[in-house]
C-alpha positions as CSV (number, residue, x, y, z in Angstrom):
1,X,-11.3,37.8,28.3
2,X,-14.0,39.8,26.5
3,X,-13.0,40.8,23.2
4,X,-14.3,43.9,21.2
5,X,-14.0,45.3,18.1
6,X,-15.5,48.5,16.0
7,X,-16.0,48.6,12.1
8,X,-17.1,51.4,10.3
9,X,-17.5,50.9,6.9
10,X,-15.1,53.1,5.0
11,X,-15.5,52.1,0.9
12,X,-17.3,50.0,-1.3
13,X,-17.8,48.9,-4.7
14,X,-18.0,45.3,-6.4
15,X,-14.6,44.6,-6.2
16,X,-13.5,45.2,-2.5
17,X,-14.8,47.0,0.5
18,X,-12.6,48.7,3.2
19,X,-13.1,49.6,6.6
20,X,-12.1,50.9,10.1
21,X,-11.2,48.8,12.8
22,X,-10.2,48.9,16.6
23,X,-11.2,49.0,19.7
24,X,-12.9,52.3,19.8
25,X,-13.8,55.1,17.2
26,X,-10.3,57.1,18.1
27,X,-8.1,54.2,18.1
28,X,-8.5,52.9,14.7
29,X,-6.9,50.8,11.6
30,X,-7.7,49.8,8.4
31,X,-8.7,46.5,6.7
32,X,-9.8,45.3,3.1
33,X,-11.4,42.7,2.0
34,X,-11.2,41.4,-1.6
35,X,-14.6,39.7,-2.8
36,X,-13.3,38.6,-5.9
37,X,-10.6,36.9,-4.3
38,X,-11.8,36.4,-1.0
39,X,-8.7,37.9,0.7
40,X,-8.3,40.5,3.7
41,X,-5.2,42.5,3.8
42,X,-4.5,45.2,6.5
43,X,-4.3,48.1,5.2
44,X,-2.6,50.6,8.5
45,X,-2.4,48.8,11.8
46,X,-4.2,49.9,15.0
47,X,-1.7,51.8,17.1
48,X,-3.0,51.1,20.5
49,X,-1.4,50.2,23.8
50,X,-2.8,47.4,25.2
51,X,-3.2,44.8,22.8
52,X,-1.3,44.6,19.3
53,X,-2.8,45.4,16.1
54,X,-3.3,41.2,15.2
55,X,-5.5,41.0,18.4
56,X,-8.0,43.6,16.3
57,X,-7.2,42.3,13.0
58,X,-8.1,38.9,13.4
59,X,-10.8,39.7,14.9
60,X,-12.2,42.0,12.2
61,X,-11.4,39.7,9.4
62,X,-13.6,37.2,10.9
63,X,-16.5,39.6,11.2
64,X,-15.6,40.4,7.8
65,X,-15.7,36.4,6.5
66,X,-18.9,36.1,8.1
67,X,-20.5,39.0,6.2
68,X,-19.2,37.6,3.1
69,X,-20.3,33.3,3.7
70,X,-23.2,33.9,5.9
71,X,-24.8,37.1,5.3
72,X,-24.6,36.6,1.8
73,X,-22.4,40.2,1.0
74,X,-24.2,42.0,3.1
75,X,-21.3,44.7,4.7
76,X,-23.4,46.6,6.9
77,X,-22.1,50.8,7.3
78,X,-21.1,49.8,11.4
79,X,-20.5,46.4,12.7
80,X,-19.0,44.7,15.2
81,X,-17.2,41.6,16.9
82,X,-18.1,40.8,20.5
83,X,-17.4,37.6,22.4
């Protein structure tokens, strides 16, 4: 099964940065990710349908984790996860 999810930076600052998730840009939730103590929290759930808001969540926080380990910080304004 292909999975994809949208992120559209939302917020940053040195302390956290928060975006939208979900599958599309009218079905969305919200996520936040602590760089000072490496934590992701969901912020509101993606109300969708056909898959529950964890499918989308998970997802996002690892798009997330790899902007903070492997792209050194680097949260880009609109991102995704595709596999």
């Amino acid at each position: 099964m292909a999975s994809f999810v949208l992120l559209l930076k939302d917020y940053e600052d040195e302390e956290k940065v928060i975006y939208h998730f979900g599958p599309n840009e009218q079905i969305m939730g919200k996520i936040e990710l602590n760089k000072k103590n490496e934590t992701i929290q969901e912020v509101t759930p993606v109300v969708n349908a056909n898959n529950e808001s964890k499918f989308y969540f998970d997802r996002a926080a690892q798009r997330l984790a790899m902007c903070l380990n492997r792209e050194n910080g680097q949260f880009p304004n609109r991102t995704t996860f595709e596999l």
